[in-house]
C-alpha positions in Angstrom: -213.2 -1.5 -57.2 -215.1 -4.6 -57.1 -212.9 -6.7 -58.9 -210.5 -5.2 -55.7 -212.7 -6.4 -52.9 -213.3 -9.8 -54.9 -209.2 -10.2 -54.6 -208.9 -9.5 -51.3 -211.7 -11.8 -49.8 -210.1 -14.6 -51.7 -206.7 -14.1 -50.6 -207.8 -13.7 -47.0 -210.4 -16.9 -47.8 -207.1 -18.8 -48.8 -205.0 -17.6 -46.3 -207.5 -18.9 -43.9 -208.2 -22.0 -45.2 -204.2 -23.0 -45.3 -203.9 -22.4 -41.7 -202.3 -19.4 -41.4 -204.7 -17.2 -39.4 -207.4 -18.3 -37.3 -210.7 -17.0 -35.9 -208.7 -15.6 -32.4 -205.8 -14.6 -34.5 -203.5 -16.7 -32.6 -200.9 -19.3 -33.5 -201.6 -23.0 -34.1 -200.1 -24.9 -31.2 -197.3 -27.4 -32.4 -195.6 -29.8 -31.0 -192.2 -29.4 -30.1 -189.3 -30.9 -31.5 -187.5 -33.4 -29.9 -183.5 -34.1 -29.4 -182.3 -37.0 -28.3 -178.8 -35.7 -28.2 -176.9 -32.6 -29.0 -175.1 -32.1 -32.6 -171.6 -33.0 -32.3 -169.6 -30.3 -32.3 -167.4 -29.4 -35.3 -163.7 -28.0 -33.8 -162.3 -25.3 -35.5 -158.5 -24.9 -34.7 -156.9 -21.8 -35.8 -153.6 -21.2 -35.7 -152.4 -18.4 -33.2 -150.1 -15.5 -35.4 -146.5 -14.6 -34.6 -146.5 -10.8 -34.1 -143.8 -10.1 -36.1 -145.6 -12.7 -39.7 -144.7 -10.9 -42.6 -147.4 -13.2 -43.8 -149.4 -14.4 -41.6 -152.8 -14.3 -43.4 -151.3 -17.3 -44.9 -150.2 -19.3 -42.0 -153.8 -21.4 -41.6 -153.7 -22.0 -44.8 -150.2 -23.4 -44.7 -151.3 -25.4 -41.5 -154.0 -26.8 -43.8 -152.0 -28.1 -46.4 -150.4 -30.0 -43.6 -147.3 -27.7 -42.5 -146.0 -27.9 -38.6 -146.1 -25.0 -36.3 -142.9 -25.5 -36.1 -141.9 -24.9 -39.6 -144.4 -21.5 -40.0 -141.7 -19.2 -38.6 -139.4 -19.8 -41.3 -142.1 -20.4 -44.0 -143.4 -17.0 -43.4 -139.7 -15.8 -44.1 -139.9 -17.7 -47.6 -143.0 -16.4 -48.4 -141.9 -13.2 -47.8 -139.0 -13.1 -49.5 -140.5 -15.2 -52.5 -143.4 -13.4 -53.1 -144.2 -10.8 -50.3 -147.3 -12.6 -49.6 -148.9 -12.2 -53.0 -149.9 -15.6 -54.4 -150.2 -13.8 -57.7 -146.3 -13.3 -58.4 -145.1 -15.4 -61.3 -141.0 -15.2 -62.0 -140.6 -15.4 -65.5 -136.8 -15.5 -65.4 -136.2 -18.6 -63.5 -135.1 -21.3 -66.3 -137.5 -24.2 -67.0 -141.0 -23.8 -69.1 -143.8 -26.3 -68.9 -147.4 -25.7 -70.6 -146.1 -22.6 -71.9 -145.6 -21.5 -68.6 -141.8 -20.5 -67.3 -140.5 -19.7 -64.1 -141.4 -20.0 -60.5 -145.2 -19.6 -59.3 -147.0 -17.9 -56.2 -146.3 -17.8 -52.7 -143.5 -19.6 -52.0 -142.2 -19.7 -55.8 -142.5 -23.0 -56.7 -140.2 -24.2 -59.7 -142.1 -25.5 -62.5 -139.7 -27.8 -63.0 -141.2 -29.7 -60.4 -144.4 -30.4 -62.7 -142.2 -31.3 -65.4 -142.3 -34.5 -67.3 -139.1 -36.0 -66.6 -137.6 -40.0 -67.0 -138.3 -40.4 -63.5 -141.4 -38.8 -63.0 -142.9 -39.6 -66.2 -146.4 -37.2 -65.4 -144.1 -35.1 -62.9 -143.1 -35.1 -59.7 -145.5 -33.5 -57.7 -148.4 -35.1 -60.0 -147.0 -38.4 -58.9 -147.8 -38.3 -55.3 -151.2 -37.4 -55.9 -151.9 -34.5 -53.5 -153.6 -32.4 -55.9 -151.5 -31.5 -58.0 -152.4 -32.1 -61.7 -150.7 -29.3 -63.8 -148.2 -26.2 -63.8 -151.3 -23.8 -63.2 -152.4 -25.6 -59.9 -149.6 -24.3 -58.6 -151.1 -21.1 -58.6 -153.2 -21.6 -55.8 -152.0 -20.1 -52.6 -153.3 -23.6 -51.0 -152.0 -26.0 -53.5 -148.8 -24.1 -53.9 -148.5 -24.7 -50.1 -148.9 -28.4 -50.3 -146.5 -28.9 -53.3 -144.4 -26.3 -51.2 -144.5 -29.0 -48.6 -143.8 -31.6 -50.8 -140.7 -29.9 -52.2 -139.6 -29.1 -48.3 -140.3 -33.2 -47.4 -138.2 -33.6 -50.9 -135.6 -31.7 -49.5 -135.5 -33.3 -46.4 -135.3 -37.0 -47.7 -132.5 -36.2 -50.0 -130.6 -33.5 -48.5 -131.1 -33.8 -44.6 -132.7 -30.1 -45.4 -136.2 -29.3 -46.3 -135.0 -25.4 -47.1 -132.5 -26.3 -50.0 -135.0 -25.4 -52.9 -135.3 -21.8 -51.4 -131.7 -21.7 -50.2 -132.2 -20.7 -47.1 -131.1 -21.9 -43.1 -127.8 -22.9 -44.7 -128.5 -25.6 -46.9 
């Protein structure tokens, strides 16, 4: 019991000595902090939903990747289609195999031929515009698969006058 009461006083003896209780009981005055200015403000824009998205959990993170608004409509019908929204669907059956890896990947069902080592693309076509894009399995990734899904659609529109042709879709 002693060795108890022994304990306590030096606990209380420390806790007194480090400022955290004083002879009143009442708080140590401090000063008060100072701003000079407010924090800037960090703005958060999210993107408003169709109604009728068949995906639409996904359309920030298109917008993200650097999609238009304008585009989302029809994206959301692609990703639908592709992949009903589940970044996790990997087509086996579409021709081409890179890494061991064949088919079409995620949301929008990106080709892997599009990471493909080719004479013109000697790392691969999405690896050489360097948006993050370093292998077949990046492509995976509901984010990066929207940027190289963007890439594909700008691919589409430089070449064909029709970002849509890789999912065949708005008449191209």
């Amino acid at each position: 019991m002693k060795v108890l009461s022994v304990f306590f006083a030096s606990v209380i003896a420390c806790i007194t000595s480090l400022g955290f209780a004083s002879a009143a009981g009442a708080p140590q005055k401090v000063d008060p902090i100072v701003i000079d200015k407010p924090a800037p403000q960090v703005k958060v824009r999210r993107v408003s939903v169709d109604a009728d998205a068949k995906c639409g959990q996904w359309w920030q993170t298109a917008i993200d990747a650097g999609w238009k608004r304008e585009h989302l409509r029809d994206l959301d019908r692609v990703m639908f289609r592709e992949s009903r929204c589940d970044p996790s669907q990997h087509n086996a059956k579409d021709p081409n195999t890179v890494d061991g890896v064949k088919g079409s990947l995620s949301l929008t069902q990106i080709n892997v031929f599009w990471v493909q080592s080719t004479r013109y693309y000697p790392q691969g076509y999405l690896q050489s515009l360097n948006i993050g894009i370093n292998n077949v399995n990046d492509l995976r990734d509901p984010f990066l698969n929207l940027v190289a899904a963007l890439a594909v659609f700008n691919y589409g529109e430089q070449q064909h006058n029709c970002g849509w042709q890789a999912w065949a879709w708005k008449g191209c």
